[in-house]
N, C-alpha and C positions, 0 to 999 in steps of 0.2 A: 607458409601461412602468413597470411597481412595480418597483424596486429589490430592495425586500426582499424579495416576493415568490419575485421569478425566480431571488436567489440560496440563498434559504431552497429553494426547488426541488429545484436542482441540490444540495446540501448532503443531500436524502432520497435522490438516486439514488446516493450516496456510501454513504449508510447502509443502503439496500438491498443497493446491493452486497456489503456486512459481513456483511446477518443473511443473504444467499447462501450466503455463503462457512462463517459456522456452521453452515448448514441440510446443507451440504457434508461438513461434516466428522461430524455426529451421520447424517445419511443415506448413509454409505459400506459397503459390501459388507466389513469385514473382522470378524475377528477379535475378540472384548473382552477383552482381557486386560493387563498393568499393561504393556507396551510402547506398546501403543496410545492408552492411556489418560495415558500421560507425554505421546507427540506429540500429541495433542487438546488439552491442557491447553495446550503449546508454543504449536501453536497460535492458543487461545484469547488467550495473553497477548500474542503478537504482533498479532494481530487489535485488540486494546486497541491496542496502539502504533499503529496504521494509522489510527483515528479520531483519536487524540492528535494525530497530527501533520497531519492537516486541521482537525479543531473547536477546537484549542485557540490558533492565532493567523492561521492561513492563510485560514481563510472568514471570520474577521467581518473582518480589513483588507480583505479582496476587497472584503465584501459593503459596505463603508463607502466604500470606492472609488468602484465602481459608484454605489452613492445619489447623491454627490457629485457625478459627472460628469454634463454635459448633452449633447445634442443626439446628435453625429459620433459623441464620445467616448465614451459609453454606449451605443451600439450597436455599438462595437469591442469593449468591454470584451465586452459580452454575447458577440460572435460568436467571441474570444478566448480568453476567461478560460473559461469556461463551455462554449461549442458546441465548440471546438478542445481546448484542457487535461483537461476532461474526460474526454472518450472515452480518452487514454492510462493516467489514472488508473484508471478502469473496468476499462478492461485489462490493466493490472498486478495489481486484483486477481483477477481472472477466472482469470490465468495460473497466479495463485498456487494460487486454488482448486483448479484442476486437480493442480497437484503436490503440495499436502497429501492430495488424496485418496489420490495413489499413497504416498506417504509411508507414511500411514494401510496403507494394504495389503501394506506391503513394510517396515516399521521397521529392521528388522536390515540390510536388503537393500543395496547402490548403488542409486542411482536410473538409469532409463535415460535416455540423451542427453536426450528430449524432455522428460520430468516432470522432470528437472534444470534446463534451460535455463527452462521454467515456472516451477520454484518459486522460482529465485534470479532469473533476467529478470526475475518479477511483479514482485517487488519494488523491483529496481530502475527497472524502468520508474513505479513509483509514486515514487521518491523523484525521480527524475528530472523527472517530471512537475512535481511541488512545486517542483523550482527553476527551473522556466518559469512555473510558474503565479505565483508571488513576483515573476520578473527582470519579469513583464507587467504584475502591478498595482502594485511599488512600486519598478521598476527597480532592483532590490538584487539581491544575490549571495548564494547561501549556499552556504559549502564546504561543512559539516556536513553538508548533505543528498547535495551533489555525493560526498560522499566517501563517505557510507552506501552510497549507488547502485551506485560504484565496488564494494565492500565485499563488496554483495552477487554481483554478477557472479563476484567472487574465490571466492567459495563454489561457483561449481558444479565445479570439480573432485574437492572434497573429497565435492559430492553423489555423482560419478559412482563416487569409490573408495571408501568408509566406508560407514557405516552412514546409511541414508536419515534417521533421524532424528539424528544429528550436524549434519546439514546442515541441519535446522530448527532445531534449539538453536542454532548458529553463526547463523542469521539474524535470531532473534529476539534473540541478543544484539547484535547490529548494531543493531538495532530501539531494544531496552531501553536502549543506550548512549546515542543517538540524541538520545531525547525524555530523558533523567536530563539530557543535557549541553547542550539547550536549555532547560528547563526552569530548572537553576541557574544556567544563561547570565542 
């Protein structure tokens, strides 16, 4: 097995999933007008945060992990880090997808139950994800992300009563906090 390889892989279906999720947002049935155009941008810059906080320390420790380990242990890693941790991160942003589109179609609007529970779930299930994906390759703990996760969950009541795109703004600033306070971490 190439180490680099397999993880370098999983790290494109990361990235696919992203240029999805834009391909999602410029390919939506609404409206073009500066509402719209504010939650795309939203976002777009959240969408940045979501690679931020996989490419910028979580895949190459994995991916160094992995190289490192032999035999048992690298094919846990593979069938853990990668065949298991993966799919929920996928799915966080999958989720999310789906509720930026409604978003996109509805800005002014509440979101209903389901593109609510989508937009702020994806995300938490994506941060969520990252702190199993972490607690598996370097058995560490991170609140930061536990508590983003939390964070966002806390947003969908606000999706269901306000304005659909408050509730992108409030996640993307969960986001933008996120990666500013690991980053100067």
């Amino acid at each position: 097995m190439h180490a680099e390889h397999f993880a370098e892989r999983f790290g494109l279906v990361i990235i696919i999933a992203l240029g999805e999720l834009i391909v999602a947002i410029g390919a939506g049935q609404f409206e073009l007008g500066v509402p719209e155009v504010a939650a795309g941008t939203i976002a777009i810059v959240t969408i940045g945060m979501l690679w931020w906080a996989y490419f910028d320390v979580y895949a190459p420790v994995a991916a160094r992990r992995f190289h490192d380990a032999v035999g048992v242990e690298q094919l846990r890693i593979a069938r853990d880090s990668y065949a298991l941790l993966h799919l929920p991160m996928i799915a966080g942003i999958a989720l999310f997808a789906l509720g930026v589109k409604k978003v996109l179609e509805h800005t002014g609007d509440p979101l209903k139950t389901m593109p609510a529970v989508a937009l702020c779930g994806g995300l938490a299930l994506y941060a969520l994800s990252h702190v199993a994906f972490r607690r598996r390759n370097t058995g560490t703990f991170t609140a930061a992300r536990t508590l983003a996760g939390l964070a966002c969950l806390a947003v969908i009541p606000l999706a269901l009563n306000a304005a659909a795109i408050a509730a992108l703004a409030a996640l993307a600033l969960i986001w933008v906090t996120l990666i500013a306070f690991e980053s100067i971490r």
